[in-house]
Backbone bond lengths (Angstrom), bond angles and torsions (degrees), N, CA, C in turn:
res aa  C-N    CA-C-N  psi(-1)  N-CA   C-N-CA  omega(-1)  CA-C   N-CA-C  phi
1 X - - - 1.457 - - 1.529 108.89 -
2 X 1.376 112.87 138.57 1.899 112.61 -170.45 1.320 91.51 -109.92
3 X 1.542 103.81 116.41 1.395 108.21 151.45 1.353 131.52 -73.74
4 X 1.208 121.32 147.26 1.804 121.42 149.04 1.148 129.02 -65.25
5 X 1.069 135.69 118.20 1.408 140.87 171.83 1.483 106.59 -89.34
6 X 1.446 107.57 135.97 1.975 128.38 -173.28 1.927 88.13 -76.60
7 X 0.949 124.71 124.25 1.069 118.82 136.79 1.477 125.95 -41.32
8 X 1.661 123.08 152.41 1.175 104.09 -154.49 1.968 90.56 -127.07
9 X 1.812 97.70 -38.45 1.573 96.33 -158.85 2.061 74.13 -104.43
10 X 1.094 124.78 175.08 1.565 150.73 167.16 1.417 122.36 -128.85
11 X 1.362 145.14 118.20 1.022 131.29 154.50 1.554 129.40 -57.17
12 X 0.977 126.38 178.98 1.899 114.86 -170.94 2.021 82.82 -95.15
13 X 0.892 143.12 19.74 1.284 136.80 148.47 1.491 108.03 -84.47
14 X 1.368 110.46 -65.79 1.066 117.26 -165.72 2.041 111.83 -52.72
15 X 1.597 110.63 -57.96 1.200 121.48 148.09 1.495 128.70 -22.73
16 X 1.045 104.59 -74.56 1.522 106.22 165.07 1.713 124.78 -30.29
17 X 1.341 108.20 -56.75 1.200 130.59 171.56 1.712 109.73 -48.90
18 X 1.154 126.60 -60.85 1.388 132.36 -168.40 1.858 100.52 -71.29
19 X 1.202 116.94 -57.85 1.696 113.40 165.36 1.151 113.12 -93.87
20 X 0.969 142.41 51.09 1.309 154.34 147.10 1.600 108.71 15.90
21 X 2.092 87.60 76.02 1.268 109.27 168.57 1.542 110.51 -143.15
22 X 1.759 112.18 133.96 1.276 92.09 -173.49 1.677 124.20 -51.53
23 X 1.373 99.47 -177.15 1.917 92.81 167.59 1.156 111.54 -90.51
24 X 1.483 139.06 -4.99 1.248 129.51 172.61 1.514 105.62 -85.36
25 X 1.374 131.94 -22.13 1.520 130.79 175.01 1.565 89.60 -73.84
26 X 1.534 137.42 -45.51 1.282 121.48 -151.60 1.790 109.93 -79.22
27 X 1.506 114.27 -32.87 1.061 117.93 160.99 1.511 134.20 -72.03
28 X 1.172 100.70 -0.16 1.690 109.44 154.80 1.328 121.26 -84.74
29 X 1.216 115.08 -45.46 1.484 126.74 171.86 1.977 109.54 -57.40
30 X 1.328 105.97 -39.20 1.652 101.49 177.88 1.498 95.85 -66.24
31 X 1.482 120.70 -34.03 1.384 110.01 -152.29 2.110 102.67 -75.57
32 X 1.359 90.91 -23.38 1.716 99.91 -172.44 1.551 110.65 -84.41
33 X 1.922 110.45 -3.11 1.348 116.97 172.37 1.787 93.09 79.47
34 X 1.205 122.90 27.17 1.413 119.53 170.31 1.593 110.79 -90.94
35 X 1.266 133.48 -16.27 1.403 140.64 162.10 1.402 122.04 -138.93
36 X 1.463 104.09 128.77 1.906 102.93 -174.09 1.571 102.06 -96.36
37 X 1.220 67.08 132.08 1.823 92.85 176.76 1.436 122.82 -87.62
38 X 1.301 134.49 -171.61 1.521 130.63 179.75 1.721 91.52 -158.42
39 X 1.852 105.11 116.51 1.260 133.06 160.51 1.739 115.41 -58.24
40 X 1.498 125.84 101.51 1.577 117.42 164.75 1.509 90.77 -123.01
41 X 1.884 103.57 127.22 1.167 102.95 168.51 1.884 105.97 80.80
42 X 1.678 84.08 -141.12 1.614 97.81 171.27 1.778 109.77 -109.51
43 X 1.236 106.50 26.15 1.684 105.23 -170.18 1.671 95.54 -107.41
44 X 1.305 115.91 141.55 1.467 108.85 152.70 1.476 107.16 -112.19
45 X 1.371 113.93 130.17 1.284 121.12 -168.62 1.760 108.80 -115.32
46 X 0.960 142.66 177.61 1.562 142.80 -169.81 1.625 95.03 -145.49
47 X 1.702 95.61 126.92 1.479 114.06 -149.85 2.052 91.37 -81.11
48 X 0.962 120.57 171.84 1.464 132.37 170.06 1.577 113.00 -46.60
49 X 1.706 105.09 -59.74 1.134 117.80 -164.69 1.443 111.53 -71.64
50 X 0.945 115.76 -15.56 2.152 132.53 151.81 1.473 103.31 -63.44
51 X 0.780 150.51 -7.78 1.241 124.20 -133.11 1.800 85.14 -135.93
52 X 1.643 95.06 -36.83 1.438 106.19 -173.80 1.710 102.58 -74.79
53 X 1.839 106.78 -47.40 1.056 90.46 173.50 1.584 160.29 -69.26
54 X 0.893 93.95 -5.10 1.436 141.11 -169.28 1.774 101.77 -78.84
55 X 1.410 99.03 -56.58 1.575 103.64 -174.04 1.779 101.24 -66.53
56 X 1.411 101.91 -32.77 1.702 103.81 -169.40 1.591 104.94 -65.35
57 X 1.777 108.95 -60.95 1.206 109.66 -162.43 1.731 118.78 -102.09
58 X 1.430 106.62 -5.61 1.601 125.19 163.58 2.007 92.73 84.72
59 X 1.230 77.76 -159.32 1.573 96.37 -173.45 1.615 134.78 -110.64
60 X 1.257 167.74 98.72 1.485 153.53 172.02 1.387 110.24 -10.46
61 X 1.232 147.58 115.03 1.246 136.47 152.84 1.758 134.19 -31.93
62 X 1.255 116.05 118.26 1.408 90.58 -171.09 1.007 98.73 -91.92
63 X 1.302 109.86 149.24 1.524 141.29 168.36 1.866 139.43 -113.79
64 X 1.193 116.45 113.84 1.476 138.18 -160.19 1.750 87.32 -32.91
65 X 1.272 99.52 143.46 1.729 123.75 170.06 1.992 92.90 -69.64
66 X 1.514 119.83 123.69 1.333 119.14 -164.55 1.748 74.48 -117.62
67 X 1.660 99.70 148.64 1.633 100.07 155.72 1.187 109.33 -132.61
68 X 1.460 132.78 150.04 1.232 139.96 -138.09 1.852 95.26 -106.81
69 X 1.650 97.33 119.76 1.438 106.80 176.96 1.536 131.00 -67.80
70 X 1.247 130.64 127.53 1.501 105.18 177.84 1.967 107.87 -86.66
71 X 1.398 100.26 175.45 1.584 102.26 -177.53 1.256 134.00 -32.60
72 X 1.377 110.07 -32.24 1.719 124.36 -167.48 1.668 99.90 -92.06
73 X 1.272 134.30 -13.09 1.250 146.67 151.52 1.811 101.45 125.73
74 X 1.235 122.36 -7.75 1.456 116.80 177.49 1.739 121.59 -55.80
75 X 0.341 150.09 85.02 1.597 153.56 158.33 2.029 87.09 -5.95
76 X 1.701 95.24 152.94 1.336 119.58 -168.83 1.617 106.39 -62.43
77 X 1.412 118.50 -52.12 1.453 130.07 164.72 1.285 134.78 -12.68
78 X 1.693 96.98 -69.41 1.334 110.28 170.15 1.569 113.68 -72.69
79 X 1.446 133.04 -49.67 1.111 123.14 156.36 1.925 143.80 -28.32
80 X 1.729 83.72 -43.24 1.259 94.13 164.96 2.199 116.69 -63.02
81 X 1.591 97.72 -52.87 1.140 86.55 -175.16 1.354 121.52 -93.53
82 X 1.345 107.98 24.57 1.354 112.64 164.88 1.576 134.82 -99.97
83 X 1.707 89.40 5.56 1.573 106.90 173.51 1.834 117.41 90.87
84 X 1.425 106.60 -12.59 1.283 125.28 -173.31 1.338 103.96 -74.09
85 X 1.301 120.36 -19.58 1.426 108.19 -171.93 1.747 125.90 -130.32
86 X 0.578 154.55 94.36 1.652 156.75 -143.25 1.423 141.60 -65.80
């Protein structure tokens, strides 16, 4: 009798594929510490039990890095490196 064997580790292709998220959304989410991954080698792969959880309880939305405008409408950044601000 031939068993199936569960895959155990996923690549962010393979991952992607099963929650049907690209790999550039999934490698944002490792990067925000929203899914732990597992290092073999030089691969980081996303273990099963991610993969399960993930489908159960989904994901945080990511959301754009916002920077906070001052009155005149410049964002803090440019202010900062424009000497205007202290």
């Amino acid at each position: 009798m031939e068993s199936q064997q569960q895959k155990m580790l996923h690549s962010y292709e393979e991952a992607g594929k099963l929650l049907n998220y690209s790999r550039s959304s999934l490698r944002r989410h490792v990067a925000r510490q929203h899914i732990r991954t597992v290092r073999l080698g030089n691969r980081i792969l996303i273990p099963d039990a991610e993969i399960r959880r993930i489908s159960v309880e989904g994901l945080p939305p990511l959301t754009a890095n916002v920077t906070e405008s001052t009155d005149d409408g410049q964002n803090e950044n440019s202010v900062i490196k424009s000497g205007l601000l202290k």
